[in-house]
PDB file of N, CA, C, O and CB in Angstrom:
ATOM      1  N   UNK A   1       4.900 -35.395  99.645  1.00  0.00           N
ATOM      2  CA  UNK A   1       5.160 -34.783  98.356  1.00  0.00           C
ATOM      3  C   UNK A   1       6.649 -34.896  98.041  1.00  0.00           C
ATOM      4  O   UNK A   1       7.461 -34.547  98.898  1.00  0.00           O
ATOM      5  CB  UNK A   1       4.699 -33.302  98.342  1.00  0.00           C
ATOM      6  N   UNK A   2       6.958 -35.254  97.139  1.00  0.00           N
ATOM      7  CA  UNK A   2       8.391 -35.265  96.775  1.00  0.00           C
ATOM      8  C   UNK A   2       9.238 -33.852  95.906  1.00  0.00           C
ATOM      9  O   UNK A   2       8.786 -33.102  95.040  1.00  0.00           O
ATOM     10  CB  UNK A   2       8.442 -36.582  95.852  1.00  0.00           C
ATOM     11  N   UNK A   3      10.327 -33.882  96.421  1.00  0.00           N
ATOM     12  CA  UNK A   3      10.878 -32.756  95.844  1.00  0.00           C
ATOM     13  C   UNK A   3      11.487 -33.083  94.507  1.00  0.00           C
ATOM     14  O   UNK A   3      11.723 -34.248  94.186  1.00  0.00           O
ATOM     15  CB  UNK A   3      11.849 -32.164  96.744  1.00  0.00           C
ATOM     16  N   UNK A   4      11.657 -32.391  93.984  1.00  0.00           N
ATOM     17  CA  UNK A   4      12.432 -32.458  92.647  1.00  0.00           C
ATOM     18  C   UNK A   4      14.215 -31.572  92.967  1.00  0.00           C
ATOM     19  O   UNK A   4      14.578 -30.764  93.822  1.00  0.00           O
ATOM     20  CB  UNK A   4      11.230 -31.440  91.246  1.00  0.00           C
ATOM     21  N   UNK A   5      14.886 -32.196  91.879  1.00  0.00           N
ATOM     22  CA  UNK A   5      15.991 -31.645  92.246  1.00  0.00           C
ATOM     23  C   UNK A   5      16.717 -31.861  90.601  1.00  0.00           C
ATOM     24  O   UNK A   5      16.311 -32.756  89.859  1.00  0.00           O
ATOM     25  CB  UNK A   5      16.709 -32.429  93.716  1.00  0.00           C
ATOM     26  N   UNK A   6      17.577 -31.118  90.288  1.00  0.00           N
ATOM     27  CA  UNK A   6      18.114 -30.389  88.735  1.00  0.00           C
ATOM     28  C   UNK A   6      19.356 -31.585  88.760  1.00  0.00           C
ATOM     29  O   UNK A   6      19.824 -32.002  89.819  1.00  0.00           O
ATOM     30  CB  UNK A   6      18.819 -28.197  88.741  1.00  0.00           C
ATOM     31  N   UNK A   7      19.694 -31.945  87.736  1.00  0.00           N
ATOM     32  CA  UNK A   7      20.884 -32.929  87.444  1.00  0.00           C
ATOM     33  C   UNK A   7      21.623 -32.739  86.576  1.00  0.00           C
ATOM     34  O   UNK A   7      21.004 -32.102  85.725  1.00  0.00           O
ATOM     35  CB  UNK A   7      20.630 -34.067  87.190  1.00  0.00           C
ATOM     36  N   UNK A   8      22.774 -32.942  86.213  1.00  0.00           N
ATOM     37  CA  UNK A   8      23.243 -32.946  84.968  1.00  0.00           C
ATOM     38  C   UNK A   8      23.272 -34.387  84.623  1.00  0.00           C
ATOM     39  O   UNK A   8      22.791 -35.050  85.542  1.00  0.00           O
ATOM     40  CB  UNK A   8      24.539 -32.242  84.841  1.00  0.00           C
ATOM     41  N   UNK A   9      23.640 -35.053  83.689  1.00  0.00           N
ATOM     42  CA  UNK A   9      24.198 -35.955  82.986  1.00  0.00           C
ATOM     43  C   UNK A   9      25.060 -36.208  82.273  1.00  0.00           C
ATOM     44  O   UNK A   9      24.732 -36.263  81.088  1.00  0.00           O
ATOM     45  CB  UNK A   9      23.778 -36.208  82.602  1.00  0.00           C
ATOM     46  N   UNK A  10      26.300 -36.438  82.551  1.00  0.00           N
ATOM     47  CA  UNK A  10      27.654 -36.070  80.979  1.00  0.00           C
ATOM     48  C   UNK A  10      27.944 -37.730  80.543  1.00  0.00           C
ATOM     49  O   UNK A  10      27.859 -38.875  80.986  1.00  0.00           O
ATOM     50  CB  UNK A  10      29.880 -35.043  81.694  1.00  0.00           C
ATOM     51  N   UNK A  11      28.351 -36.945  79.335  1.00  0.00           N
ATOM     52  CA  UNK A  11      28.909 -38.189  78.313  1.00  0.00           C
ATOM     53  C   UNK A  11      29.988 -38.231  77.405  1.00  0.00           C
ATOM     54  O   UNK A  11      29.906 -37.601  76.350  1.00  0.00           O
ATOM     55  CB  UNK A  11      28.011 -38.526  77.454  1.00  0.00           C
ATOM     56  N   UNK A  12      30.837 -38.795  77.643  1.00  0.00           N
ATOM     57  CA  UNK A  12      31.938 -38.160  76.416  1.00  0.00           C
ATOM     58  C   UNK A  12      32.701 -39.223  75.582  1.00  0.00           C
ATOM     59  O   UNK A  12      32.998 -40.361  75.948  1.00  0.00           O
ATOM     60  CB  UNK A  12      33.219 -37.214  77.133  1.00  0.00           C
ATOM     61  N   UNK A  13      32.938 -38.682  74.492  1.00  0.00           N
ATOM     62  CA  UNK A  13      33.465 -39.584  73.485  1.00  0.00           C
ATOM     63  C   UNK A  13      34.923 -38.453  73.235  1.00  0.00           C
ATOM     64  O   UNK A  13      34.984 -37.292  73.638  1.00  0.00           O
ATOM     65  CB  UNK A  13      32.180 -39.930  71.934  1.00  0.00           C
ATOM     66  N   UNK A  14      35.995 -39.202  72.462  1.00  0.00           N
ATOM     67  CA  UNK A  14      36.732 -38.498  72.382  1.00  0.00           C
ATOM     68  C   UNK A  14      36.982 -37.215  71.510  1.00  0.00           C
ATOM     69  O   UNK A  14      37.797 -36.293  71.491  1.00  0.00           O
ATOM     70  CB  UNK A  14      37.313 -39.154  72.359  1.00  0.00           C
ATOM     71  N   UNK A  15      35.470 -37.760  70.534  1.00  0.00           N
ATOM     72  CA  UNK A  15      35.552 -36.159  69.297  1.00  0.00           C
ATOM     73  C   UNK A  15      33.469 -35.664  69.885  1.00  0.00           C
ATOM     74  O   UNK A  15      32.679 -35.167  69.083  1.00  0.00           O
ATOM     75  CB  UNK A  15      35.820 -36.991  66.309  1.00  0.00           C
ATOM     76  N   UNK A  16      33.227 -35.880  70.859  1.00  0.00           N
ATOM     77  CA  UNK A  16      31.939 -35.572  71.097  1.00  0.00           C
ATOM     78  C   UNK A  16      31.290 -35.890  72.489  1.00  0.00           C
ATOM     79  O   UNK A  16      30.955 -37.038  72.781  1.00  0.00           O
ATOM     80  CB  UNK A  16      31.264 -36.180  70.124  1.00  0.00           C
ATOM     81  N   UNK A  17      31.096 -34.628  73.491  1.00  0.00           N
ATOM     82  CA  UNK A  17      30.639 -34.676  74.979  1.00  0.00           C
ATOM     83  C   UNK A  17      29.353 -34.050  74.676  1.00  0.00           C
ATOM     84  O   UNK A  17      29.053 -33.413  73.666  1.00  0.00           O
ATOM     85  CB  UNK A  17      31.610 -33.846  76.190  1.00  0.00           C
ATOM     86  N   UNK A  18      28.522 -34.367  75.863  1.00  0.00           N
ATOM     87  CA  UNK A  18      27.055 -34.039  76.038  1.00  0.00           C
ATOM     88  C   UNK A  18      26.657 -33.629  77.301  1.00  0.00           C
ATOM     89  O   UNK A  18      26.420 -34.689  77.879  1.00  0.00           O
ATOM     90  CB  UNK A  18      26.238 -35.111  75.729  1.00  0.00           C
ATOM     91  N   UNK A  19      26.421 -32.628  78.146  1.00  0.00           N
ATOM     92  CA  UNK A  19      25.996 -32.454  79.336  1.00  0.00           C
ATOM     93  C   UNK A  19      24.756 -32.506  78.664  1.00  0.00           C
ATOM     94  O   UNK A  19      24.574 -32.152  77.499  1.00  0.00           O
ATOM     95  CB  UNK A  19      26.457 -31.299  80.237  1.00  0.00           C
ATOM     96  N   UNK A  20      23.565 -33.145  79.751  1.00  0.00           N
ATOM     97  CA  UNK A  20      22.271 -33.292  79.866  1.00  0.00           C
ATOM     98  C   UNK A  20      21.586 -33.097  80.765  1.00  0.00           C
ATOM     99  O   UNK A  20      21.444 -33.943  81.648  1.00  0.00           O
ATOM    100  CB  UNK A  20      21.997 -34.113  79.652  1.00  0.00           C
ATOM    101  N   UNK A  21      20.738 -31.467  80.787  1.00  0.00           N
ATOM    102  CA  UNK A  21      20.370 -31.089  82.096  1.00  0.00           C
ATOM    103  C   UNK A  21      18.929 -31.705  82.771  1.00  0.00           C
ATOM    104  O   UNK A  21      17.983 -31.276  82.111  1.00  0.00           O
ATOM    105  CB  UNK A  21      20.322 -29.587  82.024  1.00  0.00           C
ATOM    106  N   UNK A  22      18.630 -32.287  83.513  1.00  0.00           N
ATOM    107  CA  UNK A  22      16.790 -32.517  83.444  1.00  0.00           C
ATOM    108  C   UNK A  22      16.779 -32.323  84.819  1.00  0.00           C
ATOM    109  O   UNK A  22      17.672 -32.017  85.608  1.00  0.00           O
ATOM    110  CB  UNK A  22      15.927 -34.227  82.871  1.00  0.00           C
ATOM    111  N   UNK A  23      15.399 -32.598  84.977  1.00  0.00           N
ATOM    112  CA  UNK A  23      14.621 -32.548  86.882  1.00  0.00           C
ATOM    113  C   UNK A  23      14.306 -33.837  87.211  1.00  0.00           C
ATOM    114  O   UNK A  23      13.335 -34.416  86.724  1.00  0.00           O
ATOM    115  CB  UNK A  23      12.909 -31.623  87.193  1.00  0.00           C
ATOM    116  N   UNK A  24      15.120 -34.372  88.071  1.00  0.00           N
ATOM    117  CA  UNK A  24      14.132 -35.700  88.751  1.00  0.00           C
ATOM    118  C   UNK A  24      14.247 -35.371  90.184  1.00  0.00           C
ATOM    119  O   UNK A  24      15.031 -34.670  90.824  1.00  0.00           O
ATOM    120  CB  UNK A  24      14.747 -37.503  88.463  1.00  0.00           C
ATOM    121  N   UNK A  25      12.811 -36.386  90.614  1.00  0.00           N
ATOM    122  CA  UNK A  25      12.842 -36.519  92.037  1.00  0.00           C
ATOM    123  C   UNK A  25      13.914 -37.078  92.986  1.00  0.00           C
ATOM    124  O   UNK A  25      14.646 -38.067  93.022  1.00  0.00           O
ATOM    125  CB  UNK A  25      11.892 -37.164  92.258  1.00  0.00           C
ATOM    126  N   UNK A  26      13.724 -36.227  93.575  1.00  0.00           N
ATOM    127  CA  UNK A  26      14.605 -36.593  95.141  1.00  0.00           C
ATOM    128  C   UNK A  26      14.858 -38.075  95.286  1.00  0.00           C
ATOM    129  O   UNK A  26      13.814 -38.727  95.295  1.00  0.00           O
ATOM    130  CB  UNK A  26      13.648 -36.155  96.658  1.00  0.00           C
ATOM    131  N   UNK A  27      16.225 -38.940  95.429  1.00  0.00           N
ATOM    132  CA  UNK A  27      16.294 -39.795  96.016  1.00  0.00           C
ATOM    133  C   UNK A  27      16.264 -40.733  94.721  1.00  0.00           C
ATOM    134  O   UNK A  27      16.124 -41.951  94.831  1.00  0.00           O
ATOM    135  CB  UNK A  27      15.384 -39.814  97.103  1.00  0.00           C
ATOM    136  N   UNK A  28      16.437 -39.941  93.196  1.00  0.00           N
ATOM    137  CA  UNK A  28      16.531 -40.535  91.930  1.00  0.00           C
ATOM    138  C   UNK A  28      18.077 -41.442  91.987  1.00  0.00           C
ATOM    139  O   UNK A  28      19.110 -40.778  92.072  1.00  0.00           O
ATOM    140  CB  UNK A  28      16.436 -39.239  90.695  1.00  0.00           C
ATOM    141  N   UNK A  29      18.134 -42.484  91.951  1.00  0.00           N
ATOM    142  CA  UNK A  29      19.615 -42.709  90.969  1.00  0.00           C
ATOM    143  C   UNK A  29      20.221 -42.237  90.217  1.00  0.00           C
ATOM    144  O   UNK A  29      19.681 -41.463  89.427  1.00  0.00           O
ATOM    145  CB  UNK A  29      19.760 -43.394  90.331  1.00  0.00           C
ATOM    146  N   UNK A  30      22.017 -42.584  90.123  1.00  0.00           N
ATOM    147  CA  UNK A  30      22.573 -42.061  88.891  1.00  0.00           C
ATOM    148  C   UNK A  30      22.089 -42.818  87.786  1.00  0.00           C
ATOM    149  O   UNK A  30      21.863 -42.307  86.690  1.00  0.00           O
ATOM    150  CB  UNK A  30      24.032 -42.060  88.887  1.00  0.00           C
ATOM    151  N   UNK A  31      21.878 -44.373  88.122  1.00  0.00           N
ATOM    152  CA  UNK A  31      21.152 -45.047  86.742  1.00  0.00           C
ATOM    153  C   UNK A  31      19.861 -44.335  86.072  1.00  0.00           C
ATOM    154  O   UNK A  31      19.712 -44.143  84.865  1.00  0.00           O
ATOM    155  CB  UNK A  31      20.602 -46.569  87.129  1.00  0.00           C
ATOM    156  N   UNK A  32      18.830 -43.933  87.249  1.00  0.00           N
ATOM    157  CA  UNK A  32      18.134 -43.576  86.718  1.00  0.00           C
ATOM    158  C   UNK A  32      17.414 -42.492  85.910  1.00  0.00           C
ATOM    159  O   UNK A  32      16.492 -42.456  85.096  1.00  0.00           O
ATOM    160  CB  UNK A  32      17.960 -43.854  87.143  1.00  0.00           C
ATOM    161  N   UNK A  33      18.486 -41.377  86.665  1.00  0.00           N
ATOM    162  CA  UNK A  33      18.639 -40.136  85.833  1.00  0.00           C
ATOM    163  C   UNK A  33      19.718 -40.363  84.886  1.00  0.00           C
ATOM    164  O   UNK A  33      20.068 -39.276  84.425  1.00  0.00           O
ATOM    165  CB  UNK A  33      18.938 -38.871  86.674  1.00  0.00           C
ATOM    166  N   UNK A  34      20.272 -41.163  84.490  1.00  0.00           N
ATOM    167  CA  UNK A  34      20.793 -41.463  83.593  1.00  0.00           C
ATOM    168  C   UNK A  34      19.542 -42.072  82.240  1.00  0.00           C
ATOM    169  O   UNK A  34      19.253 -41.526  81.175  1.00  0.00           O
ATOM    170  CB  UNK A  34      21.848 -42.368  84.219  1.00  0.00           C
ATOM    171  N   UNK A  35      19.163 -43.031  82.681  1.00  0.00           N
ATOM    172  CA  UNK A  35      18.067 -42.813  81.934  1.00  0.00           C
ATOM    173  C   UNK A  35      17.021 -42.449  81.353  1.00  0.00           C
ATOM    174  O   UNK A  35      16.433 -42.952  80.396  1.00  0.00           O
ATOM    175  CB  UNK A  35      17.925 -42.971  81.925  1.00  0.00           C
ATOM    176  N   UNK A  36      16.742 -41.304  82.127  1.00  0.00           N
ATOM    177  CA  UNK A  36      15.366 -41.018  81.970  1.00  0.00           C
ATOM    178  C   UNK A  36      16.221 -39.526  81.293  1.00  0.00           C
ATOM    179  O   UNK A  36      15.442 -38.646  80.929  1.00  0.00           O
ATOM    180  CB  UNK A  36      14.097 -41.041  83.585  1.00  0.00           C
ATOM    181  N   UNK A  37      17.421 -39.285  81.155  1.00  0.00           N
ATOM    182  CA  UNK A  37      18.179 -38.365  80.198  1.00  0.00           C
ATOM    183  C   UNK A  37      18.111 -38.033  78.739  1.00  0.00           C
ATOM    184  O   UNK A  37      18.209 -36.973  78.121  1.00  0.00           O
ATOM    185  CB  UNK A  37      19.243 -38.705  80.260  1.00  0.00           C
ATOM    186  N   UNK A  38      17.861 -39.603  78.294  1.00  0.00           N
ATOM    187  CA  UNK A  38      17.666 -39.538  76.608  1.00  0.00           C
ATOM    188  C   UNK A  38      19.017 -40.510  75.891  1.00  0.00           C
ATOM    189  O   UNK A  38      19.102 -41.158  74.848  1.00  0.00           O
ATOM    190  CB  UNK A  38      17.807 -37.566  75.977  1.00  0.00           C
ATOM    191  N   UNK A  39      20.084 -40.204  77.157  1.00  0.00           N
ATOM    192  CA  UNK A  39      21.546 -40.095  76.741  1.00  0.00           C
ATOM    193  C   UNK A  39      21.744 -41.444  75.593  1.00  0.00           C
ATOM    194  O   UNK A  39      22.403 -41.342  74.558  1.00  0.00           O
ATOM    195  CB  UNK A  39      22.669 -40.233  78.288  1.00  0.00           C
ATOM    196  N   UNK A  40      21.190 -42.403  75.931  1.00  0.00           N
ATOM    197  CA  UNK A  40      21.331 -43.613  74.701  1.00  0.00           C
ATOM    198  C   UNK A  40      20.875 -43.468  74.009  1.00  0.00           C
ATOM    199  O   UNK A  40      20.959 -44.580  73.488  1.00  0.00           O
ATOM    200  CB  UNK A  40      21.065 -44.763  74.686  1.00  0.00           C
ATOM    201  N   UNK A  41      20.193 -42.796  73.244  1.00  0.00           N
ATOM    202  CA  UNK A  41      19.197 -42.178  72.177  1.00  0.00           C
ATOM    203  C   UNK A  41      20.714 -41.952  71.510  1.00  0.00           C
ATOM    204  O   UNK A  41      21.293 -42.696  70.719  1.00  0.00           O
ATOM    205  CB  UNK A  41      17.910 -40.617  72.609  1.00  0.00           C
ATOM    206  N   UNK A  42      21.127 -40.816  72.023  1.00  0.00           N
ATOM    207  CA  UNK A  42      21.878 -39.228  71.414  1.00  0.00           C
ATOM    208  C   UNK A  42      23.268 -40.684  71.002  1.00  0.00           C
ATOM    209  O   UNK A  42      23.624 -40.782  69.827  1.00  0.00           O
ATOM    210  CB  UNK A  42      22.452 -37.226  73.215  1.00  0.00           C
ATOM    211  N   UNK A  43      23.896 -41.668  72.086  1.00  0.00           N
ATOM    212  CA  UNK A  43      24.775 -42.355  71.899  1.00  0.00           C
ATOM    213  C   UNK A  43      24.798 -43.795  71.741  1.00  0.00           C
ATOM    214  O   UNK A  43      25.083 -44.455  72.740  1.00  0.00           O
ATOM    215  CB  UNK A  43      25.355 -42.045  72.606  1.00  0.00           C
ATOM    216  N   UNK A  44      24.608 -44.248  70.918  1.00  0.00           N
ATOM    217  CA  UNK A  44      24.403 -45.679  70.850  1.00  0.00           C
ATOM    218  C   UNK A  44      25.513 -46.324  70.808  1.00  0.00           C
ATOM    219  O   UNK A  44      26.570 -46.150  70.202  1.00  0.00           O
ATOM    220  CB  UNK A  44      23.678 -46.094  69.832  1.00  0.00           C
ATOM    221  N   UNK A  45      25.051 -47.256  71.688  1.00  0.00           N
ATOM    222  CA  UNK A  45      26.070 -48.459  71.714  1.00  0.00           C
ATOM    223  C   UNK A  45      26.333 -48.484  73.323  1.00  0.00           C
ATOM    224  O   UNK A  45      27.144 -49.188  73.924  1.00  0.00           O
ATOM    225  CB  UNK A  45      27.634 -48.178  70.689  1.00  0.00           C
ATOM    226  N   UNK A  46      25.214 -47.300  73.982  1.00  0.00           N
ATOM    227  CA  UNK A  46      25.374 -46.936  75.600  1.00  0.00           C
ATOM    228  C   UNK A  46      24.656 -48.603  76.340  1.00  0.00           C
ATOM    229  O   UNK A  46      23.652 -49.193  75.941  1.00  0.00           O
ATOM    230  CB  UNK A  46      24.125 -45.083  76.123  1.00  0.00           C
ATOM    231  N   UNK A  47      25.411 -48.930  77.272  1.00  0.00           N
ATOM    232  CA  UNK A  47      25.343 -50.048  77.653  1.00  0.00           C
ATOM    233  C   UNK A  47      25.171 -49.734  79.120  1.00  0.00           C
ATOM    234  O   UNK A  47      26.106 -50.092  79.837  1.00  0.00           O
ATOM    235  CB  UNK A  47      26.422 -50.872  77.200  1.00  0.00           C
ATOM    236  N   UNK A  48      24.078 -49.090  79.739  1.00  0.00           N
ATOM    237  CA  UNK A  48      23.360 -48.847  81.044  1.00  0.00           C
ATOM    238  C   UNK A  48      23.337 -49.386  82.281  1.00  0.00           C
ATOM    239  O   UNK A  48      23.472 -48.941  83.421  1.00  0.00           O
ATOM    240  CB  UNK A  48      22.380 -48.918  80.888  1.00  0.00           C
ATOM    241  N   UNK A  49      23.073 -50.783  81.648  1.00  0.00           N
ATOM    242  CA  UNK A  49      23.590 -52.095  82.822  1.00  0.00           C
ATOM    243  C   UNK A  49      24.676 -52.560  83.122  1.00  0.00           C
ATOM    244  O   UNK A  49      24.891 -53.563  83.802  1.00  0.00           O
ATOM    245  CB  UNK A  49      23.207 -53.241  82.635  1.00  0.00           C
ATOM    246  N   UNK A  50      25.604 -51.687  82.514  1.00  0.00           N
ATOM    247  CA  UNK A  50      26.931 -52.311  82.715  1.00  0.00           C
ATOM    248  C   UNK A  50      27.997 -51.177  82.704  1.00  0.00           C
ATOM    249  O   UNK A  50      29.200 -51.389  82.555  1.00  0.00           O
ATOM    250  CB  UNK A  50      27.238 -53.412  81.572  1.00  0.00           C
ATOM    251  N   UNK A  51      27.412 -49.909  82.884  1.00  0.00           N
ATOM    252  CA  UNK A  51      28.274 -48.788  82.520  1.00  0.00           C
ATOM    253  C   UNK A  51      28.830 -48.338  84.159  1.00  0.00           C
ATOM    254  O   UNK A  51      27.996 -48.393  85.062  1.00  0.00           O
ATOM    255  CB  UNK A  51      27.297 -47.454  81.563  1.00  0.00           C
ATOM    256  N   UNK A  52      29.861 -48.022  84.389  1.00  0.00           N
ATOM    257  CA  UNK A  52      30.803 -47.297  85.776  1.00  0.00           C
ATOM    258  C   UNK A  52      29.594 -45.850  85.559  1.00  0.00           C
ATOM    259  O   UNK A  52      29.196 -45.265  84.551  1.00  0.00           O
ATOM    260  CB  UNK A  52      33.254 -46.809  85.377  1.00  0.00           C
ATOM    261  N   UNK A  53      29.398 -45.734  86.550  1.00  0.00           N
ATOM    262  CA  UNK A  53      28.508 -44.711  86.636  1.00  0.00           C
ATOM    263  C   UNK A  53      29.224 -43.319  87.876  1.00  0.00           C
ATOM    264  O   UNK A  53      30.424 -43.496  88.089  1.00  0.00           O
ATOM    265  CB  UNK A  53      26.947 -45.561  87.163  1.00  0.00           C
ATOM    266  N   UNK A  54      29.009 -42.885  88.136  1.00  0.00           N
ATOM    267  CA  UNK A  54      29.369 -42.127  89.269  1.00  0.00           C
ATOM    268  C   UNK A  54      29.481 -40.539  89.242  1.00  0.00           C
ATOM    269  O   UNK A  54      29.800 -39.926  90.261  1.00  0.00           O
ATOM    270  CB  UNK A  54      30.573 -42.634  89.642  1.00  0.00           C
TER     271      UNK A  54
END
């Protein structure tokens, strides 16, 4: 059974930041809780495959 575990997600522009709270499973990526966030929705022009993540 896998655990779940709480994340944030931040994003910031210089006139507009976003923490993004969700639940993914244990052993999720930052890519992938990055994605499964919404966060390119809310910011376009978010470039996922190529973004410094950390």
């Amino acid at each position: 059974m896998s655990n779940n575990i709480r994340v944030e997600v931040a994003y910031a522009l210089p006139d507009e930041q976003a923490i993004i709270e969700l639940e993914v499973a244990e052993g999720t990526t930052a890519l992938e809780a990055a994605r499964q966030s919404g966060v390119t929705q809310r910011f376009e022009g978010i470039d996922l495959d190529n973004a410094k993540l950390g």
